[in-house]
TORKOL-4160 file (C-alpha; in steps of 0.2 Angstrom, whole numbers, padded with zeros to 4 digits, m for minus):
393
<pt num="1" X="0358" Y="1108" Z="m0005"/>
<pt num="2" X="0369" Y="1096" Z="0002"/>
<pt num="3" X="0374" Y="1096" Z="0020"/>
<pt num="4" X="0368" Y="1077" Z="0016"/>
<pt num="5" X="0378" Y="1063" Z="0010"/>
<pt num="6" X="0381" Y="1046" Z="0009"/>
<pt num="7" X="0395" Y="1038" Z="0015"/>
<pt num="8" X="0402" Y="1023" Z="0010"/>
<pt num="9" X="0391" Y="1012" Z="0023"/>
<pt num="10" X="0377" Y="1022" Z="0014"/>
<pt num="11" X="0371" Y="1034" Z="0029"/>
<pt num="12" X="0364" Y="1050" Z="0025"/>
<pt num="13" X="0373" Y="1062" Z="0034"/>
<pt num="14" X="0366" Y="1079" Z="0040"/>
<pt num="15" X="0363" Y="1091" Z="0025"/>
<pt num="16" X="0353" Y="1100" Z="0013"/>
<pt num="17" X="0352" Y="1089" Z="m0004"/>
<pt num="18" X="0348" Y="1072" Z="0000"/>
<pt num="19" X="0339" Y="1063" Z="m0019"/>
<pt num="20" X="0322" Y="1059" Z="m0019"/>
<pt num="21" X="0308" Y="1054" Z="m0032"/>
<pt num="22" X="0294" Y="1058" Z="m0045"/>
<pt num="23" X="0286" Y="1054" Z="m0060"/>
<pt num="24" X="0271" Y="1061" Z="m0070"/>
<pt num="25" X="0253" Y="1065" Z="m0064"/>
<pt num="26" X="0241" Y="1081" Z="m0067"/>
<pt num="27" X="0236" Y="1095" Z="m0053"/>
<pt num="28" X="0222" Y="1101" Z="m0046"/>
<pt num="29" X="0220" Y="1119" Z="m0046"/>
<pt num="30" X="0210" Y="1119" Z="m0031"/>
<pt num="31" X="0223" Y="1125" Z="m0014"/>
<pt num="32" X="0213" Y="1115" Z="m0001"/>
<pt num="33" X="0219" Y="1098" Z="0003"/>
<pt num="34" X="0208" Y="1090" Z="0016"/>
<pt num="35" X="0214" Y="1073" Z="0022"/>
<pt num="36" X="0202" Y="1059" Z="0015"/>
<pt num="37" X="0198" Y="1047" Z="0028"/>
<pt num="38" X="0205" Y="1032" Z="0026"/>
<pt num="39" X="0212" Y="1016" Z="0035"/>
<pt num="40" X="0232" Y="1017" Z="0034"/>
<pt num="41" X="0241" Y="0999" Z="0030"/>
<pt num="42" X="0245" Y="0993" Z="0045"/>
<pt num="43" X="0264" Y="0990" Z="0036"/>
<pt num="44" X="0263" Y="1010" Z="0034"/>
<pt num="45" X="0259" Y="1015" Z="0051"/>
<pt num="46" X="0272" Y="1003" Z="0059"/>
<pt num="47" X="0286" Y="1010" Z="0048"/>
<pt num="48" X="0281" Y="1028" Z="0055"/>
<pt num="49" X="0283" Y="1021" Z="0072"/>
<pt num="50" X="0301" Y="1015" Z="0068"/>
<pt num="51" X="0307" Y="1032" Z="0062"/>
<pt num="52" X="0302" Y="1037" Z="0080"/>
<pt num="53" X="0309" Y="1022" Z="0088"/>
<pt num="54" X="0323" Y="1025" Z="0079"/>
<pt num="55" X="0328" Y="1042" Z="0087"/>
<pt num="56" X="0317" Y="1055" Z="0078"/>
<pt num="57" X="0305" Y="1068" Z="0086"/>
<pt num="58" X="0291" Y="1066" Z="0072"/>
<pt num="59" X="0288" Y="1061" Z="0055"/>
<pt num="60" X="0275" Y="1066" Z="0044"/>
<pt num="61" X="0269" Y="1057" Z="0027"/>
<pt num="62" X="0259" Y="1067" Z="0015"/>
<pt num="63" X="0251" Y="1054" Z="m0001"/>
<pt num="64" X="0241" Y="1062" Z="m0013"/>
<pt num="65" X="0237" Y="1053" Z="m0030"/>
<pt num="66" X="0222" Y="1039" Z="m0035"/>
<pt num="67" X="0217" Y="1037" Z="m0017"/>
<pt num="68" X="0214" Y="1054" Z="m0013"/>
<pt num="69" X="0224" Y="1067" Z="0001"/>
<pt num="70" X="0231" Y="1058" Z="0014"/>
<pt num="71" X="0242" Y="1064" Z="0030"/>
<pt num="72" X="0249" Y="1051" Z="0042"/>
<pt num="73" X="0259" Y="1057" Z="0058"/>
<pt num="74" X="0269" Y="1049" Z="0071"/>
<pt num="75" X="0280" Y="1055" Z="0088"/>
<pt num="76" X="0279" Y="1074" Z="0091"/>
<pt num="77" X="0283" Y="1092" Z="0080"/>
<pt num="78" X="0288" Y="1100" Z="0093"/>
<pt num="79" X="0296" Y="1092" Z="0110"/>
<pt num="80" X="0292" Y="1105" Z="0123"/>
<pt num="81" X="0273" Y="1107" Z="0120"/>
<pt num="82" X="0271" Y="1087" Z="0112"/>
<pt num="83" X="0262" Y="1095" Z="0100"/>
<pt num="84" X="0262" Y="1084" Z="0081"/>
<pt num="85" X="0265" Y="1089" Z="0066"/>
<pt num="86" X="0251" Y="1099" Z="0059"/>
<pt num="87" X="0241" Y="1093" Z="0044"/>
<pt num="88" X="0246" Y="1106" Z="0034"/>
<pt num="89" X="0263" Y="1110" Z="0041"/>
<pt num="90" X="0279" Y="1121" Z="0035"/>
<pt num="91" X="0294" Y="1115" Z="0032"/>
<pt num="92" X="0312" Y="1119" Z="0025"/>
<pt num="93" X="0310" Y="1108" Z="0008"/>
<pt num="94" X="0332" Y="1109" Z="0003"/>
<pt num="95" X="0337" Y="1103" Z="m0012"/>
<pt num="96" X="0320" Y="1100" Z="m0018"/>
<pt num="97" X="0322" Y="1119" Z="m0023"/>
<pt num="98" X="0335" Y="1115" Z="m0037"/>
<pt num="99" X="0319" Y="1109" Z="m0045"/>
<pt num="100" X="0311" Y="1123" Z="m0044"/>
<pt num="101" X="0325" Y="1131" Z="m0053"/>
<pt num="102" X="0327" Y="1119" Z="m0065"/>
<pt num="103" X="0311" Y="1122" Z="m0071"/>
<pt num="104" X="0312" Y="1141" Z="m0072"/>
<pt num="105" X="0327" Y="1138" Z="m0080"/>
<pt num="106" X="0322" Y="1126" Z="m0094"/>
<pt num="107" X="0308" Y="1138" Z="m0096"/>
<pt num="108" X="0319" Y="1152" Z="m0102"/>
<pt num="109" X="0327" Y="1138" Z="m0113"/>
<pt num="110" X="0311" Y="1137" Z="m0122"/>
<pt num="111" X="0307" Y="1156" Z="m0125"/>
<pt num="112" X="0324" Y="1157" Z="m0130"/>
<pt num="113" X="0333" Y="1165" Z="m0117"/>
<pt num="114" X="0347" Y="1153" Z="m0110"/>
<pt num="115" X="0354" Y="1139" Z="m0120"/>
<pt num="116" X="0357" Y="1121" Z="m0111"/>
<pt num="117" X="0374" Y="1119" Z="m0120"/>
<pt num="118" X="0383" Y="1137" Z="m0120"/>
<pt num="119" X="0398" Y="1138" Z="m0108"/>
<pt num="120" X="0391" Y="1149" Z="m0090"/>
<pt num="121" X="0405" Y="1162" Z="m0097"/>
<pt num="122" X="0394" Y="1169" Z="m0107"/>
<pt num="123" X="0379" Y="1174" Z="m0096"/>
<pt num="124" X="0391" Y="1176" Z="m0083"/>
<pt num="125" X="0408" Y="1182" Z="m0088"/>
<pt num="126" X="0421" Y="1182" Z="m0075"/>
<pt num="127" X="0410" Y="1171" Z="m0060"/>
<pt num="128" X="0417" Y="1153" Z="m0063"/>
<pt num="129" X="0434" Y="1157" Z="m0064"/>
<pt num="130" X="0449" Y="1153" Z="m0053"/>
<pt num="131" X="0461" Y="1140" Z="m0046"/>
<pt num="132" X="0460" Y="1129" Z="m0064"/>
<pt num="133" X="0439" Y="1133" Z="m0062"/>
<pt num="134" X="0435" Y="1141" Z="m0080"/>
<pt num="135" X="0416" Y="1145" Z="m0084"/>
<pt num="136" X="0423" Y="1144" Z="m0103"/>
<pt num="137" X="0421" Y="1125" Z="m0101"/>
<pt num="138" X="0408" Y="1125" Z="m0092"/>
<pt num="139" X="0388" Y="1121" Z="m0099"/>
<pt num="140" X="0373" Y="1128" Z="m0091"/>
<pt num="141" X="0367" Y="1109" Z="m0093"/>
<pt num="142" X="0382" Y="1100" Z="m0083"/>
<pt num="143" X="0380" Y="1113" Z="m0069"/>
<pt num="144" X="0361" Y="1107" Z="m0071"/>
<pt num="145" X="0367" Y="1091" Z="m0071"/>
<pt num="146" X="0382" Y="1091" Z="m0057"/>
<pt num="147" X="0393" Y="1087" Z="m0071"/>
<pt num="148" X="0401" Y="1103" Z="m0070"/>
<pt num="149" X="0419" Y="1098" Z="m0058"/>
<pt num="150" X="0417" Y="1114" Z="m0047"/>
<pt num="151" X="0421" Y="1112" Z="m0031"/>
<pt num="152" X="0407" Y="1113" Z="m0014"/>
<pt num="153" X="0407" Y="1128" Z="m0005"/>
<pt num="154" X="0399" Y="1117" Z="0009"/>
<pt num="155" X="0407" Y="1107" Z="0020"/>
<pt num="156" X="0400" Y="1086" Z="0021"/>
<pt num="157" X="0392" Y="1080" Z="0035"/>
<pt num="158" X="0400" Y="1066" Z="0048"/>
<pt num="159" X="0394" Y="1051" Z="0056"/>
<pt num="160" X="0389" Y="1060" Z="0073"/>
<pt num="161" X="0381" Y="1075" Z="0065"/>
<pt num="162" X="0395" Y="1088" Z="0062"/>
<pt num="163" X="0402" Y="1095" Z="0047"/>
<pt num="164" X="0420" Y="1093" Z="0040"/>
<pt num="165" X="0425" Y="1104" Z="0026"/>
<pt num="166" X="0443" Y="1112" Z="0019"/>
<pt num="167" X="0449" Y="1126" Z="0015"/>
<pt num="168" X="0434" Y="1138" Z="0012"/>
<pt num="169" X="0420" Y="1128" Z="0015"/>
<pt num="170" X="0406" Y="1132" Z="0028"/>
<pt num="171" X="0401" Y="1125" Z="0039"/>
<pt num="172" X="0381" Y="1131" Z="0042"/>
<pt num="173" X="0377" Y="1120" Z="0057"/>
<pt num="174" X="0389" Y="1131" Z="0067"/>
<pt num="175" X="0382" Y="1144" Z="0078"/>
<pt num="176" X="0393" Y="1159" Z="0069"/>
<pt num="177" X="0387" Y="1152" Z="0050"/>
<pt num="178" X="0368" Y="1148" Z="0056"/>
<pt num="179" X="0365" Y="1167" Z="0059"/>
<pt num="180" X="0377" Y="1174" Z="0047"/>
<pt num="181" X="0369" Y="1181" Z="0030"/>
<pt num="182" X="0378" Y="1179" Z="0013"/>
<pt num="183" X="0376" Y="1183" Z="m0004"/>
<pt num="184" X="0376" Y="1171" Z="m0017"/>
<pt num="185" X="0394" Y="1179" Z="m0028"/>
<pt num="186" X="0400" Y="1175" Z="m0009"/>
<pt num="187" X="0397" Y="1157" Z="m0009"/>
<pt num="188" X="0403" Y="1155" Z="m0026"/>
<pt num="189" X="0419" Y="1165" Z="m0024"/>
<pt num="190" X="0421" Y="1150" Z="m0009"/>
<pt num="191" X="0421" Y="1137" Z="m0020"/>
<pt num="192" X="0433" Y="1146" Z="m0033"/>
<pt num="193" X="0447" Y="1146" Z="m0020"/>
<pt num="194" X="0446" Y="1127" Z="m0022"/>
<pt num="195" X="0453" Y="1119" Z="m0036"/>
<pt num="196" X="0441" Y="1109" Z="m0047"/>
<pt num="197" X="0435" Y="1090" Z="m0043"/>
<pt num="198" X="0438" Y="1085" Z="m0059"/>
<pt num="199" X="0436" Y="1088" Z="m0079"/>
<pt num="200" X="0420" Y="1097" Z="m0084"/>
<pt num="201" X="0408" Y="1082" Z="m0090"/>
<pt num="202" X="0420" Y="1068" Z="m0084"/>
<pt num="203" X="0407" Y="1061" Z="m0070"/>
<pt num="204" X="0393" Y="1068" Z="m0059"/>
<pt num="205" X="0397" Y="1074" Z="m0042"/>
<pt num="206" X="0384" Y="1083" Z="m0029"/>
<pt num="207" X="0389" Y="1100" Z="m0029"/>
<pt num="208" X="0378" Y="1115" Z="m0021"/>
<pt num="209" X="0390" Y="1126" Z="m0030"/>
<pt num="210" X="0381" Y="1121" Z="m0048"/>
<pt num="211" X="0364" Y="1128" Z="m0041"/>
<pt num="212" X="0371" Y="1145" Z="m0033"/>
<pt num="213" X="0378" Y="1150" Z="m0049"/>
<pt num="214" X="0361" Y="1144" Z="m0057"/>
<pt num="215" X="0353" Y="1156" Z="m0047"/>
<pt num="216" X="0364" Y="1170" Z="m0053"/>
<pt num="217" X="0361" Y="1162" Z="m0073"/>
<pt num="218" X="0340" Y="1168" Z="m0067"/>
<pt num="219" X="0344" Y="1183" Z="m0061"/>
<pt num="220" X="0356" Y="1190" Z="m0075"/>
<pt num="221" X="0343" Y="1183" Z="m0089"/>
<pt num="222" X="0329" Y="1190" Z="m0081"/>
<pt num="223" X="0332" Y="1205" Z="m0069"/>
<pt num="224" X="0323" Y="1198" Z="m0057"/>
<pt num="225" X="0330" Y="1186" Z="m0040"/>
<pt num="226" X="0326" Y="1169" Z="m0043"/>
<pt num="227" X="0314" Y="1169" Z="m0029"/>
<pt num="228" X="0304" Y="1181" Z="m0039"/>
<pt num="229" X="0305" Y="1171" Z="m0053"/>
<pt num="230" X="0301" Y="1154" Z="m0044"/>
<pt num="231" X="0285" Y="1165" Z="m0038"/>
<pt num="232" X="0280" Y="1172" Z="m0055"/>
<pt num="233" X="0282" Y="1157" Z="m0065"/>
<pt num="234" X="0276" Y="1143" Z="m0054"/>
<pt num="235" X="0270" Y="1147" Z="m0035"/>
<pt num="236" X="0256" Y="1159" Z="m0043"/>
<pt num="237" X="0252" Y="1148" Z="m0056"/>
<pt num="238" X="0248" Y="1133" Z="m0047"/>
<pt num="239" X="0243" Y="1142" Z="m0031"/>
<pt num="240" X="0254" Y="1135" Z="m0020"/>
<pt num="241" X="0251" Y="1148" Z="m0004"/>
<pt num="242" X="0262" Y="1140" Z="0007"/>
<pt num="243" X="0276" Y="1138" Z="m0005"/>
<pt num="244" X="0292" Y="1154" Z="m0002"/>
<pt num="245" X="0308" Y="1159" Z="m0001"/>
<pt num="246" X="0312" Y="1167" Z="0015"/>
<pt num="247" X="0313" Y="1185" Z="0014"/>
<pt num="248" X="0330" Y="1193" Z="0019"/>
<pt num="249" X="0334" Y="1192" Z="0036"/>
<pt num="250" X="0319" Y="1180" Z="0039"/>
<pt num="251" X="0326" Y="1168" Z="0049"/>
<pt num="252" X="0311" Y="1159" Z="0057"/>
<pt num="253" X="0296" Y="1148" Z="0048"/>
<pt num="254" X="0278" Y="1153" Z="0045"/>
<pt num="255" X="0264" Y="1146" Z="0054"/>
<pt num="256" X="0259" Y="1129" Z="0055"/>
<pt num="257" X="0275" Y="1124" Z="0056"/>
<pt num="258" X="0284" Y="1110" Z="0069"/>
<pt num="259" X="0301" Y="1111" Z="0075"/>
<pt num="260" X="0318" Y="1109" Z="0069"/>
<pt num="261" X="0331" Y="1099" Z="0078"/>
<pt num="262" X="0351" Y="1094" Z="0074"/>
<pt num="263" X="0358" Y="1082" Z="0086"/>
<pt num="264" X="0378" Y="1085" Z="0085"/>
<pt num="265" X="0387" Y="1074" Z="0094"/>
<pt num="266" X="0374" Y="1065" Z="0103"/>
<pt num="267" X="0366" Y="1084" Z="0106"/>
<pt num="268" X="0349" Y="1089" Z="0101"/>
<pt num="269" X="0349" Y="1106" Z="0097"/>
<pt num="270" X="0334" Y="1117" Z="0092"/>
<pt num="271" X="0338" Y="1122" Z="0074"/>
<pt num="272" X="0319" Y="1130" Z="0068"/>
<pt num="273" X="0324" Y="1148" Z="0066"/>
<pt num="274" X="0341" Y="1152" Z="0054"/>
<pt num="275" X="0349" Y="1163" Z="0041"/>
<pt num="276" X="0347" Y="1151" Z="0026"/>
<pt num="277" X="0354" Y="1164" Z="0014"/>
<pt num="278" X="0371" Y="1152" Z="0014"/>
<pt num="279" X="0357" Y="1140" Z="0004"/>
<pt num="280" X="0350" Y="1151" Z="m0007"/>
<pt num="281" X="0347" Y="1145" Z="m0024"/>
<pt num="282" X="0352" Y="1127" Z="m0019"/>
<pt num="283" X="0341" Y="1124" Z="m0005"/>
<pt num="284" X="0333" Y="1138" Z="0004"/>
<pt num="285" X="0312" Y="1135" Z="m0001"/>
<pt num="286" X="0299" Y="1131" Z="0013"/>
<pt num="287" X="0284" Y="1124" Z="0009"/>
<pt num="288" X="0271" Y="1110" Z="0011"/>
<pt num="289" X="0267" Y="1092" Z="0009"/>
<pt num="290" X="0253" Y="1095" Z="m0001"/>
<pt num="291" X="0261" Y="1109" Z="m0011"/>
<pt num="292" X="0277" Y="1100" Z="m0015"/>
<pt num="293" X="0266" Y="1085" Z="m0024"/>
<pt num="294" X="0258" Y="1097" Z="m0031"/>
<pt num="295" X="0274" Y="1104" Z="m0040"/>
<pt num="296" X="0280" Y="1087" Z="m0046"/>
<pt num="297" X="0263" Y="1081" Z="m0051"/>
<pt num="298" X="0260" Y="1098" Z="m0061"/>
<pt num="299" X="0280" Y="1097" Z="m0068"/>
<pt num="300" X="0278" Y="1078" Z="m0074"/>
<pt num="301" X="0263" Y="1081" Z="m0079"/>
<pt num="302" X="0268" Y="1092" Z="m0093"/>
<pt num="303" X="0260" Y="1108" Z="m0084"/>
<pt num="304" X="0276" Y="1120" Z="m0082"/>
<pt num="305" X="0287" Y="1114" Z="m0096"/>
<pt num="306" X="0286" Y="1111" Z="m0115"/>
<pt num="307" X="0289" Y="1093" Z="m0119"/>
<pt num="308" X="0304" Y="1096" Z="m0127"/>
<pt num="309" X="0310" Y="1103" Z="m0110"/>
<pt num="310" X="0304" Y="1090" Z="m0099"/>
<pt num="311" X="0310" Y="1077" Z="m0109"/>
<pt num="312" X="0327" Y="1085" Z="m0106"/>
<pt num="313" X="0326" Y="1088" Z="m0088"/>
<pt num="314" X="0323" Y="1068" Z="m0090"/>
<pt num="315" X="0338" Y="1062" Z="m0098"/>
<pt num="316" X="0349" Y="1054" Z="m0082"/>
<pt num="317" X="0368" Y="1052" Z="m0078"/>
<pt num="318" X="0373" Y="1038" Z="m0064"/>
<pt num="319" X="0369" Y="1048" Z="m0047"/>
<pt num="320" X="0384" Y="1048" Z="m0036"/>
<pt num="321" X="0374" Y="1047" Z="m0021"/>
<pt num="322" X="0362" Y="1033" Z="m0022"/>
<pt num="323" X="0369" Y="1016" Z="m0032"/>
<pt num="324" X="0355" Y="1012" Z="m0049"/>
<pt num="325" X="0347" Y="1032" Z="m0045"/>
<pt num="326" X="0349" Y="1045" Z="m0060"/>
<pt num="327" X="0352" Y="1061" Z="m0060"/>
<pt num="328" X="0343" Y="1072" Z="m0074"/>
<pt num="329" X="0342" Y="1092" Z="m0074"/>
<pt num="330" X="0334" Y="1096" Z="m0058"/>
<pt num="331" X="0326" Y="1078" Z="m0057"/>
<pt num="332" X="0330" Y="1060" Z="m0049"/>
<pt num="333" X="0326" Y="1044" Z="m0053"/>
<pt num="334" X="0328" Y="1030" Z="m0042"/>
<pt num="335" X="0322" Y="1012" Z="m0043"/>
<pt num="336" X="0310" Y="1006" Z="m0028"/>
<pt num="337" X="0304" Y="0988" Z="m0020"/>
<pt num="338" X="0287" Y="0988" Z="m0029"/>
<pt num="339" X="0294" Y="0992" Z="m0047"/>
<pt num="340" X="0285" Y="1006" Z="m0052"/>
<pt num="341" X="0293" Y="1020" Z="m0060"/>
<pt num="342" X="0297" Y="1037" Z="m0048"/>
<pt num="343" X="0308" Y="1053" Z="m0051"/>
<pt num="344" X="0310" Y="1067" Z="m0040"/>
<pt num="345" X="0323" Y="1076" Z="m0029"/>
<pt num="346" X="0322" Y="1078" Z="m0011"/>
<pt num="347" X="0331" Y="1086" Z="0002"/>
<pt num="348" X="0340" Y="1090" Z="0017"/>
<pt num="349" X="0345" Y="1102" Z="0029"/>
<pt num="350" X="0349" Y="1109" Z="0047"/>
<pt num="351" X="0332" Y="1104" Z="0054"/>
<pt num="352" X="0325" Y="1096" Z="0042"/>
<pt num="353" X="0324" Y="1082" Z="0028"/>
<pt num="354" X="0312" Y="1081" Z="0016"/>
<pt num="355" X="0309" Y="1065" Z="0003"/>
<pt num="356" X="0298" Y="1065" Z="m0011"/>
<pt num="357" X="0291" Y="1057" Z="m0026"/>
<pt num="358" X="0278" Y="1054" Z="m0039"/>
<pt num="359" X="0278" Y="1034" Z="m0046"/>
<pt num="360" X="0270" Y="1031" Z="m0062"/>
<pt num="361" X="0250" Y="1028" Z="m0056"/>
<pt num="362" X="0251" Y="1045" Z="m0051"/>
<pt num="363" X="0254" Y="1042" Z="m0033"/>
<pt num="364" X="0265" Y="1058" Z="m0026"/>
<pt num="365" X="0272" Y="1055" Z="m0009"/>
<pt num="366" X="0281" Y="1067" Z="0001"/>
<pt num="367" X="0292" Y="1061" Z="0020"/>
<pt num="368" X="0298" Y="1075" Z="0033"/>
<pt num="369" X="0307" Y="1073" Z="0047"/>
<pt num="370" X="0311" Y="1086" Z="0061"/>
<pt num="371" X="0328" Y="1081" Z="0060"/>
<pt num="372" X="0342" Y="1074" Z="0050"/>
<pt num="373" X="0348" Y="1056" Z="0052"/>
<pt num="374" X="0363" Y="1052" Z="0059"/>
<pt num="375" X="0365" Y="1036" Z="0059"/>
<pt num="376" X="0360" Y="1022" Z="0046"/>
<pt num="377" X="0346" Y="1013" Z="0055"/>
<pt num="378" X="0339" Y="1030" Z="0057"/>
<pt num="379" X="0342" Y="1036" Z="0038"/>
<pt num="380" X="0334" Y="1016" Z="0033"/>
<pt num="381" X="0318" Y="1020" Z="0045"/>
<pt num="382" X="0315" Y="1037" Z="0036"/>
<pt num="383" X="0318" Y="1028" Z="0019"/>
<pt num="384" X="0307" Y="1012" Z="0023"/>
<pt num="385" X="0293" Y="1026" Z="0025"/>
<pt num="386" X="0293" Y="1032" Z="0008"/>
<pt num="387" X="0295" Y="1016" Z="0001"/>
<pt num="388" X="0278" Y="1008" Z="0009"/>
<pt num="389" X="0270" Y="1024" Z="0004"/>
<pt num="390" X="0277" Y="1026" Z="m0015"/>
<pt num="391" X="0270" Y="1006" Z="m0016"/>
<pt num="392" X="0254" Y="1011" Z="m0010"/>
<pt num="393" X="0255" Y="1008" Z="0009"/>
C-alpha cells in the first residue's frame, strides 16, 4: 500500500507501498531455511549497524541465492524484553502483496478468465464510477499498472511521521482507523468521492485504490476472497507456511514475530497489533524473509506464470516514486551500484517496511525494519542495507 512516499528531498515517508526489487531465480520446494554459516562482509554488517544508529529498533536482512540462506540482525525486535529479531520472524510485508495479486491475476489472464485490456466496467459494473471517475475508461492493466488516474483513498505520509490527506482519505495510523474494520467497496467508494488525478493512461501515479479494486476484479472472477485465492494458487503451491492474510478481526501477528513501532512526531508508539482490513488487497499479507524470496524467485523464475504472462507483468512505465525505477504489473525494477539487474516491489506500513529483491545471479534479498523511516538519513541507512546485500555483501 502506500502510507509511503517520497517527497521531493527523496524521504520515504511512513506508509504501506514503498518499491522495492527482483529478478529471476528458481525455488526450492523444501520449507526449512537454516541459516548457512558464514562470515558477513564487514561493509554489510556496518551498514546494519547504521540503520540502528540511525534511530531504528532492529533491522533484519534475509539473503538467499548462490551463497546459500543467510539472516543478519542488528539492534532489538522488541524494546521492552531486547529481545532480536528471530531468524525466522513475521512481519507485515505491505505492498509486496500487490504482487501476489498480480500474479493470481495474470493467472486468470491465461486461462482466459480476465483480459489485461477490457475496461474494469465490465467485471465490475458500477464500482469505478463517480466524480468524473468512469470504470468504462478504465483497463484491468493500467490499474495493474497505477496508470489508471483514480484517486488514493489513503492519506500520504509527512516529514515527522503523520498523515495528511483530503477530503475522504484515511488516515490509518490514527487510533480511531487503526482499530476500525473496513470492507473493501468502502475504501473504494472513498476514493470515488475524489475526483480523478488525471486522464486514464496519461502517467503513473502510486494509487492503493488500483489494488482494492483488483482485489474485487479476484473475487468477482472467481468466487472466492483474494486471500483464498492467494492461498490456493501460490501459498500452497510453494509451501510458504508462514505466508497469510489476516483473518477478519485478527489484529495481532503470529509467532515469531518482533514488534512494530510508528514514531509520530518524535513519539514512538507500539503499532504490532491492528485492523489492517483498511489495507486489504493493497497491503495487508504477513510473512517471512525466507518466504517472500521464495515468492519472487519462484515468480521470476517462470514457476507461477506462463511466459507470456510474466513477460507482461515485465513491460515497465517510469515509477513515480523512485527516479530511473519501472513500474510493470505488480513488479519494479530499479537500477543499483553494482549494476546487476533487480525487479521486485516492497513495502511499507504502520510498523513495518519491508524491501526486497531478486538481481540477476539469482541473489534474493529481503530488509525489514520494525519501523518506518522518517527521516532521509534513516530512509538512506535502510536502503544502503539492501544495496550491499543485492551486490553480494
Amino acid at each position: 500500500m502506500n502510507i509511503i512516499r517520497r517527497s521531493s528531498t527523496r524521504v520515504a515517508l511512513s506508509g504501506i507501498a514503498v518499491g522495492a526489487i527482483f529478478a529471476a531465480t528458481g525455488c526450492s520446494g523444501d520449507n526449512s531455511t537454516p541459516a548457512t554459516p558464514a562470515t558477513p562482509s564487514p561493509a554489510l554488517v556496518q551498514a546494519l549497524d547504521q540503520v540502528v544508529e540511525s534511530g531504528f529498533p532492529g533491522v533484519q536482512v534475509v539473503i538467499d541465492g548462490p551463497r546459500g540462506h543467510r539472516v543478519l540482525t542488528a539492534g532489538v525486535g522488541d524494546l521492552q524484553t531486547g529481545t532480536p529479531f528471530a531468524a525466522d520472524a513475521q512481519v507485515r510485508i505491505g505492498s509486496n502483496t500487490k504482487t501476489f495479486v498480480t500474479t493470481v491475476l495474470l493467472q486468470l489472464v491465461a486461462e482466459g478468465e480476465v483480459q489485461l485490456d477490457a475496461p474494469i466496467e465490465r467485471y465490475l459494473p458500477g464500482v469505478v464510477q463517480g466524480t468524473g471517475n468512469d470504470g468504462n475508461r478504465i483497463t484491468v492493466r493500467q490499474l495493474m499498472q497505477h496508470t489508471s488516474g483514480i484517486p488514493d483513498y489513503l492519506g500520504h505520509g509527512t516529514a515527522d511521521g503523520g498523515m495528511a490527506g483530503e477530503g475522504t482519505q484515511l488516515d490509518p495510523t490514527s487510533e480511531a482507523i487503526r482499530w476500525q474494520r473496513f470492507e473493501p467497496a468502502d475504501l473504494v467508494r472513498r476514493a470515488m468521492a475524489m475526483p480523478p488525478n488525471y486522464e486514464p493512461g496519461a502517467r503513473a501515479e502510486y494509487t492503493n485504490t488500483n489494488y482494492i479494486v483488483l482485489g474485487m476484479l479476484i473475487e468477482k472472477v472467481t468466487g472466492r476472497s483474494p486471500a483464498a485465492e492467494i492461498t490456493r494458487r501460490i501459498i500452497e503451491p510453494l509451501g510458504l507456511r508462514a505466508t497469510y492474510f489476516p483473518a477478519p478481526g485478527e489484529t495481532g501477528i503470529r509467532d515469531p514475530h518482533p514488534s512494530g513501532y510508528h514514531s509520530t512526531e518524535g513519539k514512538r508508539v507500539d503499532f504490532t497489533n491492528t485492523e489492517t482490513s483498511w489495507a486489504g488487497a493493497a497491503g495487508a499479507m504477513i510473512s517471512t524473509g525466507a518466504e517472500v524470496n521464495r515468492f519472487f524467485s519462484a515468480l521470476l523464475g517462470g514457476k507461477l506464470l506462463p511466459a507470456a504472462q510474466l513477460a507482461q507483468m515485465r513491460r515497465t512505465v517510469p515509477f513515480d516514486r523512485e527516479p530511473g525505477a519501472g513500474y510493470g504489473l505488480g513488479l519494479i525494477h530499479r537500477p543499483v551500484p553494482c549494476g546487476t539487474e533487480v525487479w521486485g516491489h516492497g513495502g511499507s506500513i504502520p510498523g513495518f517496511e519491508v524491501r526486497t529483491g531478486v538481481a540477476a545471479d539469482g541473489t534474493a534479498v529481503v530488509v525489514s525494519t520494525n519501523q518506518l523511516p522518517t527521516s532521509q538519513a534513516e530512509f538512506d541507512a535502510v536502503e544502503n542495507v539492501f544495496k550491499v546485500a543485492i551486490c553480494g555483501g
